[in-house]
KEDREN-557633 format. One record per residue (C-alpha): x, y, z; residue in one letter. Coordinates in steps of 0.2 Angstrom, whole numbers, always signed. Example, Ala and Ser with C-alpha at 12.3 -4.5 7.8 and 13.67 -1.06 7.14 Angstrom:
// residues 2
NODE|+62|-22|+39|A;
NODE|+68|-5|+36|S;
***
This chain:
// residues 470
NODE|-160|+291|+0|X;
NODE|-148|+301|-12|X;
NODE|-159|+312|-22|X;
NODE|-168|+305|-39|X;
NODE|-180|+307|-51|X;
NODE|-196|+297|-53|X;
NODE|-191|+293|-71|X;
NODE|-173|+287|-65|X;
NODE|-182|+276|-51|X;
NODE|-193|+268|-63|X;
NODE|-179|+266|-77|X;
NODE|-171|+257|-61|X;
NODE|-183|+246|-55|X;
NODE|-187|+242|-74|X;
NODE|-206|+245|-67|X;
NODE|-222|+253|-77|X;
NODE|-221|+273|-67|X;
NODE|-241|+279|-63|X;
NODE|-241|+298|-61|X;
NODE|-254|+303|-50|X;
NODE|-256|+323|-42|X;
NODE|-245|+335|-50|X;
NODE|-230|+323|-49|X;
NODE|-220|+324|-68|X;
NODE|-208|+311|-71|X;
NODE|-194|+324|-66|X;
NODE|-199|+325|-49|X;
NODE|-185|+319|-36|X;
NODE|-188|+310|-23|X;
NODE|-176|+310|-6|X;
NODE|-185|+303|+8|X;
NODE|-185|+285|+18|X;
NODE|-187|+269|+9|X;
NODE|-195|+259|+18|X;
NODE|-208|+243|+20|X;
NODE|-215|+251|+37|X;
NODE|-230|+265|+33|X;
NODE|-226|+271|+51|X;
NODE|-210|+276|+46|X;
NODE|-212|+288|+32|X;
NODE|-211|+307|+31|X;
NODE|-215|+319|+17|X;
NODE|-207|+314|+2|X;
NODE|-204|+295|+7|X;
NODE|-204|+278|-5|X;
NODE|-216|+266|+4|X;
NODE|-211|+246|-1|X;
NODE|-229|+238|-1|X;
NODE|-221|+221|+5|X;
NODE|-234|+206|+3|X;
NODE|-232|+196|+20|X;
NODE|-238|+181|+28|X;
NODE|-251|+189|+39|X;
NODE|-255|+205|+31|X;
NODE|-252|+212|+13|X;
NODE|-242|+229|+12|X;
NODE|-252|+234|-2|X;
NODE|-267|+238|+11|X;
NODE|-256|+251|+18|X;
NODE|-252|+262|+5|X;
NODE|-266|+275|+9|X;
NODE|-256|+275|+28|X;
NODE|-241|+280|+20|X;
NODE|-249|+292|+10|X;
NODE|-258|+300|+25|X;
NODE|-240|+302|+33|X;
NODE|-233|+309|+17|X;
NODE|-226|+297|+7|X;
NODE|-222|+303|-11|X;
NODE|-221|+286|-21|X;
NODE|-228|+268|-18|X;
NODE|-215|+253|-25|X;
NODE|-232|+241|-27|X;
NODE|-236|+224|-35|X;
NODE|-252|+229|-43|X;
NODE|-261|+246|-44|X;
NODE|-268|+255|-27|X;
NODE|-284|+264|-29|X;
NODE|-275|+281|-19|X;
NODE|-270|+297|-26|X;
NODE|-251|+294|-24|X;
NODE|-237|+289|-38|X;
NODE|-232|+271|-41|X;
NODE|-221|+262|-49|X;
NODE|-229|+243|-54|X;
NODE|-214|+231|-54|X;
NODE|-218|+209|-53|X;
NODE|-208|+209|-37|X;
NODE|-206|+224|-24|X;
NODE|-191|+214|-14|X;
NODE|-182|+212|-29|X;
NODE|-186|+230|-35|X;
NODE|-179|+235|-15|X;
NODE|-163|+226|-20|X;
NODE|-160|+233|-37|X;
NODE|-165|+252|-28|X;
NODE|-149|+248|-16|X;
NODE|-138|+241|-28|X;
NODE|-140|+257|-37|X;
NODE|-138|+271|-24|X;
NODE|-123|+264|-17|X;
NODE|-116|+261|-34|X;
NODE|-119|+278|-38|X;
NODE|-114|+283|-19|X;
NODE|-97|+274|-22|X;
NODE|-92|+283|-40|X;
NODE|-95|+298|-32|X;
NODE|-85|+299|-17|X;
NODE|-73|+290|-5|X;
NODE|-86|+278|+3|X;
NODE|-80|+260|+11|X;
NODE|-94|+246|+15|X;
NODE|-91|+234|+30|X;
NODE|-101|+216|+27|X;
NODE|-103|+207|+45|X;
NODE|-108|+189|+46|X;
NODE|-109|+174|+60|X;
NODE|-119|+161|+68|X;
NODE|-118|+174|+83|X;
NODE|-111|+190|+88|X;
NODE|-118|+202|+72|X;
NODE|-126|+216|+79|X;
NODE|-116|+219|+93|X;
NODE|-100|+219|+82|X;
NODE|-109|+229|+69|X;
NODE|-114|+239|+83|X;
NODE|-95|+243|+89|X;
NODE|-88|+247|+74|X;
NODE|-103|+260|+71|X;
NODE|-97|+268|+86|X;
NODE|-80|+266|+81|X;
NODE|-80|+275|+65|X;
NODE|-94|+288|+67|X;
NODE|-77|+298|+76|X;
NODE|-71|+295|+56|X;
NODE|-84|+301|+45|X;
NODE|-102|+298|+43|X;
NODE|-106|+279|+45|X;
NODE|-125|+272|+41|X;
NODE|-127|+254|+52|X;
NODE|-142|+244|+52|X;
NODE|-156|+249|+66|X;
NODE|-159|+233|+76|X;
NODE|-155|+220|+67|X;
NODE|-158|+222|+50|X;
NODE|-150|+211|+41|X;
NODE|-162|+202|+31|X;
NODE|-168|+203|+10|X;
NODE|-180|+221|+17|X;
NODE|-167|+227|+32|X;
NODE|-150|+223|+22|X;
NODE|-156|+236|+8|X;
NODE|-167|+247|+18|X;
NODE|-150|+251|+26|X;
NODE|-140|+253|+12|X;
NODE|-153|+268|+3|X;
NODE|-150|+278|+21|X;
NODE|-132|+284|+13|X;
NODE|-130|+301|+5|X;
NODE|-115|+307|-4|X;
NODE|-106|+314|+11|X;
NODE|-108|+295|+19|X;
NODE|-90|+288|+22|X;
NODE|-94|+270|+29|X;
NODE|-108|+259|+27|X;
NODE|-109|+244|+38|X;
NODE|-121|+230|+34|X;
NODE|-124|+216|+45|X;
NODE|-130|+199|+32|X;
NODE|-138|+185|+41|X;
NODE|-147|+173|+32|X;
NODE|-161|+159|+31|X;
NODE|-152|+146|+18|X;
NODE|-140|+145|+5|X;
NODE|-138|+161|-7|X;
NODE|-145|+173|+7|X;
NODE|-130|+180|+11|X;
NODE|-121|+179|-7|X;
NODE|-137|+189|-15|X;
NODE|-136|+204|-1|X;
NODE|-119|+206|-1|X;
NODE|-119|+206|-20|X;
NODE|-129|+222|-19|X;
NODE|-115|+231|-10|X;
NODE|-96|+221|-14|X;
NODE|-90|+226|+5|X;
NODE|-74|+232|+4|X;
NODE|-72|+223|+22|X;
NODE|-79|+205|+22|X;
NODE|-78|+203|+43|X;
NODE|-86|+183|+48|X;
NODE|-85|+179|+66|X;
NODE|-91|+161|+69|X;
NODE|-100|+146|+61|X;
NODE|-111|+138|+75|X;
NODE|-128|+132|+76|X;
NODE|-138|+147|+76|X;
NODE|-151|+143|+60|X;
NODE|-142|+126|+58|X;
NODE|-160|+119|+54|X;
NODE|-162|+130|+38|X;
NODE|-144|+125|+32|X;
NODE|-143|+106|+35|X;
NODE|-130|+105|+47|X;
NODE|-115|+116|+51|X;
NODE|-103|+112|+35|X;
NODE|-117|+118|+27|X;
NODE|-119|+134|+38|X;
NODE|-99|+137|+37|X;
NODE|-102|+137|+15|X;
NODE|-115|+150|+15|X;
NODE|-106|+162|+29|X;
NODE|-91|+159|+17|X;
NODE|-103|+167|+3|X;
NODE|-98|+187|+12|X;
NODE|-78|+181|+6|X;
NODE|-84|+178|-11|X;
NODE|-94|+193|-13|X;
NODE|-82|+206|-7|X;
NODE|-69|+218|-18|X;
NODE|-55|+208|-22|X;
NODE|-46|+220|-18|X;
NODE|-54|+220|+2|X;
NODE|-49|+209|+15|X;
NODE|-57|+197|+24|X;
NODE|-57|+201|+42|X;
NODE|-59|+184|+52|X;
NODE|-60|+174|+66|X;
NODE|-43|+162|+69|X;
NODE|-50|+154|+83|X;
NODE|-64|+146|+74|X;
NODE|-57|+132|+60|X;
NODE|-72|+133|+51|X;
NODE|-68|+152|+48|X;
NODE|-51|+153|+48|X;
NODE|-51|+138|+32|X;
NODE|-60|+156|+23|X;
NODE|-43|+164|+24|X;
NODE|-38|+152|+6|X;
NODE|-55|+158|-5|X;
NODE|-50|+176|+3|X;
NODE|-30|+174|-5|X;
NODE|-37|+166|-21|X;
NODE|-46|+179|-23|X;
NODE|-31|+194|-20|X;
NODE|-38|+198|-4|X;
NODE|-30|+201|+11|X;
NODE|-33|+194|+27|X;
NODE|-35|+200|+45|X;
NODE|-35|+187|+58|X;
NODE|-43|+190|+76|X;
NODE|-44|+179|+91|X;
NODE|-35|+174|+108|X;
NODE|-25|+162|+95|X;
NODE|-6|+170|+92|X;
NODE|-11|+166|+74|X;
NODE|-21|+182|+76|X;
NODE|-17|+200|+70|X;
NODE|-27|+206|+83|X;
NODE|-26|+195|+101|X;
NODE|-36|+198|+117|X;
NODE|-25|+190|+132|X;
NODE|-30|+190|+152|X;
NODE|-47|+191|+149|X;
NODE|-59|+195|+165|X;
NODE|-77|+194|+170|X;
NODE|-85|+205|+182|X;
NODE|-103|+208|+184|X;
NODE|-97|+228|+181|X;
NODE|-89|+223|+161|X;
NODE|-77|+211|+151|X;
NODE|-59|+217|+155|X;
NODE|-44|+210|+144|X;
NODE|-26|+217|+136|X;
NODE|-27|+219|+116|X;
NODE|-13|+214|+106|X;
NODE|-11|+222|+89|X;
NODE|+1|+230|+78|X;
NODE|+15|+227|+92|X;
NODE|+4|+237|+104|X;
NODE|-2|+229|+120|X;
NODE|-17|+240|+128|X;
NODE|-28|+238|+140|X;
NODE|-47|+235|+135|X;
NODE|-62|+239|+148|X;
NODE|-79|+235|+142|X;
NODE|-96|+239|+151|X;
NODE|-104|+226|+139|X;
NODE|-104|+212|+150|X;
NODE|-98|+193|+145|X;
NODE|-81|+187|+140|X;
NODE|-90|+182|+122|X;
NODE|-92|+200|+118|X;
NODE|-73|+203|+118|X;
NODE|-73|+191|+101|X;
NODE|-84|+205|+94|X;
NODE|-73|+220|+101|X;
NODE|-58|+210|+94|X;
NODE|-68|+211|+75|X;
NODE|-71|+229|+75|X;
NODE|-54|+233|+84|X;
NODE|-48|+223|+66|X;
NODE|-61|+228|+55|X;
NODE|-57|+248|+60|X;
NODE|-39|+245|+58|X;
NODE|-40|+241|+41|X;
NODE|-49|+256|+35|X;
NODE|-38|+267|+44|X;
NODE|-42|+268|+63|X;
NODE|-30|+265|+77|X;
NODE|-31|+251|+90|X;
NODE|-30|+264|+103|X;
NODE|-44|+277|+96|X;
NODE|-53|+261|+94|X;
NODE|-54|+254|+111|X;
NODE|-54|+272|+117|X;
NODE|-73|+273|+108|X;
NODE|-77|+255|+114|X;
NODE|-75|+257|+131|X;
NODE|-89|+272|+130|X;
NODE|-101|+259|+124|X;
NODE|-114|+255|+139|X;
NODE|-122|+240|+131|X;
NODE|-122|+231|+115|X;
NODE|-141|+231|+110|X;
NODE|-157|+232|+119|X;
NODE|-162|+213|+128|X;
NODE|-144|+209|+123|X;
NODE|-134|+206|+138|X;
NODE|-143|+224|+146|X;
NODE|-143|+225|+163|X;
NODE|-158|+230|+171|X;
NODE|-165|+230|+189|X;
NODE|-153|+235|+201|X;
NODE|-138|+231|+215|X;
NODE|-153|+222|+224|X;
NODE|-159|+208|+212|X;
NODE|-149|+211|+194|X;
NODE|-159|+206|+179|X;
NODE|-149|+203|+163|X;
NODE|-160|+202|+149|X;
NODE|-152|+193|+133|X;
NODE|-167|+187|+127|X;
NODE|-166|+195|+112|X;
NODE|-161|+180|+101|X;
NODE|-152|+163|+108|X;
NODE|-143|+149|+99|X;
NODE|-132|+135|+109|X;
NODE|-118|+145|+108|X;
NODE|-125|+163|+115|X;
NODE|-135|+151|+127|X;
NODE|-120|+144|+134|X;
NODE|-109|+159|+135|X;
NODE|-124|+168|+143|X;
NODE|-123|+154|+156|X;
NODE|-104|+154|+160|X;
NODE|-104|+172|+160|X;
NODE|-119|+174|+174|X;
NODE|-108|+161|+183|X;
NODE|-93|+173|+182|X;
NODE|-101|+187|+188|X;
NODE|-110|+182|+204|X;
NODE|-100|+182|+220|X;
NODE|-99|+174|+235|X;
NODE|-117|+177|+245|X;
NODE|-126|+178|+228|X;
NODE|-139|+166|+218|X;
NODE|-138|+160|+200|X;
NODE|-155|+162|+191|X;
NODE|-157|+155|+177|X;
NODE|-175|+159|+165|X;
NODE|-173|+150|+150|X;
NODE|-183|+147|+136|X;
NODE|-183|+139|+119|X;
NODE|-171|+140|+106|X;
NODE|-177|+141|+87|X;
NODE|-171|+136|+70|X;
NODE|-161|+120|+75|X;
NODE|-170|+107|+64|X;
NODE|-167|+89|+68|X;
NODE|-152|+95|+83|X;
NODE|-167|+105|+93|X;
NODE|-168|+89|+105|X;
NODE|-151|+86|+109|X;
NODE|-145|+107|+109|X;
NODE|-158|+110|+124|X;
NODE|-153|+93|+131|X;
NODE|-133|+100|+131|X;
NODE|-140|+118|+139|X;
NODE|-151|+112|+153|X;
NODE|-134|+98|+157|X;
NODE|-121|+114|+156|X;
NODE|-134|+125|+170|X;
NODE|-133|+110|+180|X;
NODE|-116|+109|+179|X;
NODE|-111|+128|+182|X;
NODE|-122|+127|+198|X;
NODE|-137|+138|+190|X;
NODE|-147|+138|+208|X;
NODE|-164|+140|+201|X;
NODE|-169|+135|+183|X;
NODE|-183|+142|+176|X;
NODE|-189|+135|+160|X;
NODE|-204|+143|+152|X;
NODE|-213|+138|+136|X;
NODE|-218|+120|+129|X;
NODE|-205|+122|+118|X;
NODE|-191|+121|+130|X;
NODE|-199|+110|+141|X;
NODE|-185|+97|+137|X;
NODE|-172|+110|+143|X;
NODE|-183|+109|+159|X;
NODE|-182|+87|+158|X;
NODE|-163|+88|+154|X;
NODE|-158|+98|+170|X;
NODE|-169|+87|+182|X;
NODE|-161|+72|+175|X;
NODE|-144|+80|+177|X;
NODE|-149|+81|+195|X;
NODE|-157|+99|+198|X;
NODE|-168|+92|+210|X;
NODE|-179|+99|+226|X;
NODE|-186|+115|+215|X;
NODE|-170|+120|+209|X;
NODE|-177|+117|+191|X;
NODE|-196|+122|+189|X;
NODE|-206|+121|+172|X;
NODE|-221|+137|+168|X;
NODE|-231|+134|+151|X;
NODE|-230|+153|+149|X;
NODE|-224|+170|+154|X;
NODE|-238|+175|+165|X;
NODE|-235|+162|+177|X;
NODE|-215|+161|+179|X;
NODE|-218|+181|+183|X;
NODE|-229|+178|+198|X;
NODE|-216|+164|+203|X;
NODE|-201|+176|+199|X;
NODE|-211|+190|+209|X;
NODE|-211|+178|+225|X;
NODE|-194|+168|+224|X;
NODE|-182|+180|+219|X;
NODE|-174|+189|+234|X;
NODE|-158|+200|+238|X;
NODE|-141|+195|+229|X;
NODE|-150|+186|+215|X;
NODE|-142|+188|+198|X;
NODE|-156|+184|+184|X;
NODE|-150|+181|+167|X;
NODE|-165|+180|+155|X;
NODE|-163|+171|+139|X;
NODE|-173|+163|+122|X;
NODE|-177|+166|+106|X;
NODE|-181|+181|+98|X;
NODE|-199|+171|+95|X;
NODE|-200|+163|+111|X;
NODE|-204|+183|+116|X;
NODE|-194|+180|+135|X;
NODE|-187|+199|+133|X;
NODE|-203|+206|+138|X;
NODE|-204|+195|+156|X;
NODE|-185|+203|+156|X;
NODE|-191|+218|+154|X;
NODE|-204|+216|+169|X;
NODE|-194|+209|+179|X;
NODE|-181|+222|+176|X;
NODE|-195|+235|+183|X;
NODE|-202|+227|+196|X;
NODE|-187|+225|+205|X;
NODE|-178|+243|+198|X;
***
């Protein structure tokens, strides 16, 4: 965090400042901001974040120990550390972000990137990072952070010599996205899909295409709203971006799009395409593997263009990027049996994509394996998404389904009925068991693909997998 003053902090947060040690009101503070007492460092800002299963307010003497030089808290602490009581620490996160990059922004040339979509965040946020840290310095969410604690715990990283900020804004209803990027106003509003990802939380996907449209209405009027042309739901943003003075940049394989990806190929080695833009026609080599990610690639390639960057230094930097995210689409194991562990986090669109592209990659002499488990957030469509997915891995010739966990178990129902008969399909109630089955079945040439929920937990049997046969 930029340097301030205890007194400034509290005048900030509009909270009740408790001096403790020889702290004065004067005393700056510059360290992490953060809600996790395992993160901080001398001089540090620990969030004591009430939650669900535990209270953050019981860790304060943790962050202390580790040198944490203020506590954001609720109520007092009985510790020998500075604190600033304020009714709500998650607002008072929010209002601490809003400030630094206010102050940040009338100070120097900084430029904020907002990234939304039903799918495709991190990886896009995570090409672009790469792409402009050749510019300047770029701060970018770790992970994904991109909720009410991760969106603003990104944001206070920035100093005065930052040049871009990319924050990634996913959401869990209505307003999410309209209160994080009202924090920031991006100066780049980028929004690449409106599928069913959270569509349970939204009640249905109009509603789910309203609140992405939220990044639009928050940007700088005088931004531009970087967008994806092959979605309609998307594409429809282009009119609140113009009524607003914004301009638009549209990507896709459409020739609608500023930015096009043509001849598009999918080896188990990386995506390869030809990108269109700016009159240019360059060839694009990506090690990320899966056709999908070339949507992503296409947003940055846009995105970077705008503030400045060339179509050729930015696929010159993308093509050094080895894989999108951990458990996203990361190859593991080796030429013997392949894991691909995308388990990370899984809608019906990254579910099906993941499918087609484990199809595309396996040649002759090889098998499809397919270890599937549930996907969350789908409300009243839950049912009838896993019906659609267990049908498509049927009908791509997936040669061994393996559905893990209750939750998917209708995944597991949906293939045998579609005719993934004699084993092909199998059901395990948990990990521990679709290991030892996956330990004996899978032979030379298999390609694995490993896919559920972030919740479902599948990217640790990836990751075991992924050793085992290494």
């Amino acid at each position: 965090m930029i340097a301030l003053s205890l007194a400034e902090i509290a005048a900030v947060l509009g909270g009740d400042l408790r001096l403790a040690g020889s702290a004065t009101a004067d005393t700056v503070i510059d360290g992490v901001v953060d809600t996790d007492s395992r993160t901080m460092a001398p001089g540090s800002v620990f969030v004591a974040k009430p939650g669900a299963e535990t209270d953050g307010h019981r860790f304060v003497g943790s962050a202390l120990a580790a040198g944490a030089a203020l506590a954001i808290v609720e109520h007092p602490v009985d510790e020998e550390i500075t604190q600033i009581v304020v009714p709500d620490v998650i607002v008072a996160l929010a209002d601490l972000a809003r400030e630094v990059v206010a102050r940040v922004r009338a100070a120097g040339d900084l430029k904020i990137v907002g990234i939304t979509g039903s799918n495709g965040k991190t990886t896009t946020k995570n090409f672009l990072a790469r792409i402009l840290s050749d510019e300047g310095e770029t701060v970018a969410p770790i992970n994904s952070y991109n909720n009410e604690v991760g969106a603003p715990v990104t944001m206070l990283r920035i100093t005065y010599g930052t040049r871009f900020l990319v924050s990634e804004f996913g959401a869990d209803g209505p307003g999410s996205i309209a209160r994080l990027a009202g924090l920031v106003e991006p100066d780049v509003a980028v929004v690449l899909m409106v599928g069913m990802a959270h569509a349970g939380g939204f009640g249905g996907i109009e509603a789910t295409a309203k609140a992405k449209s939220e990044l639009v209405a928050a940007a700088r009027p005088t931004g531009t709203a970087v967008l994806n042309v092959d979605d309609s739901r998307v594409a429809a943003m282009g009119a609140l971006a113009t009524s607003r003075g914004m301009r638009v940049a549209g990507f896709g394989q459409s020739d609608a799009a500023d930015v096009q990806a043509h001849d598009l190929e999918v080896t188990a080695s990386g995506t390869s395409c030809v990108i269109q833009a700016a009159g240019e026609r360059l060839p694009l080599r990506l090690q990320v593997l899966g056709a999908h990610h070339v949507g992503n690639a296409l947003a940055a390639i846009a995105a970077a263009g705008v503030l400045g960057v060339s179509t050729a230094d930015a696929i010159d930097r993308l093509e050094t990027v080895e894989i999108a995210e951990r458990w996203r689409m990361q190859p593991m194991g080796s030429d013997r049996v392949r894991i691909i562990n995308d388990a990370y986090n899984a809608s019906p669109d990254s579910m099906a994509a993941a499918l087609r592209t484990l199809a595309q990659i396996t040649g002759p002499g090889e098998r499809t394996v397919a270890v599937l488990g549930a996907m969350s957030e789908l409300g009243e469509t839950a049912g009838e998404e896993h019906d659609r997915i267990g049908l498509l891995a049927v009908r791509l010739n997936i040669q061994r389904i393996v559905v893990v966990g209750p939750e998917a178990r209708r995944l597991f129902i949906s293939a045998i009925g579609e005719g993934s008969w004699d084993s092909e399909a199998v059901f395990f109630a948990d990990q521990d068991a679709a290991f030892e089955y996956l330990r004996s079945e899978l032979r030379d040439g298999d390609r694995v693909l490993v896919k559920s929920s972030n919740s479902v937990g599948l990217r640790h049997l990836g990751d075991r997998l992924g050793e085992l046969f290494s």
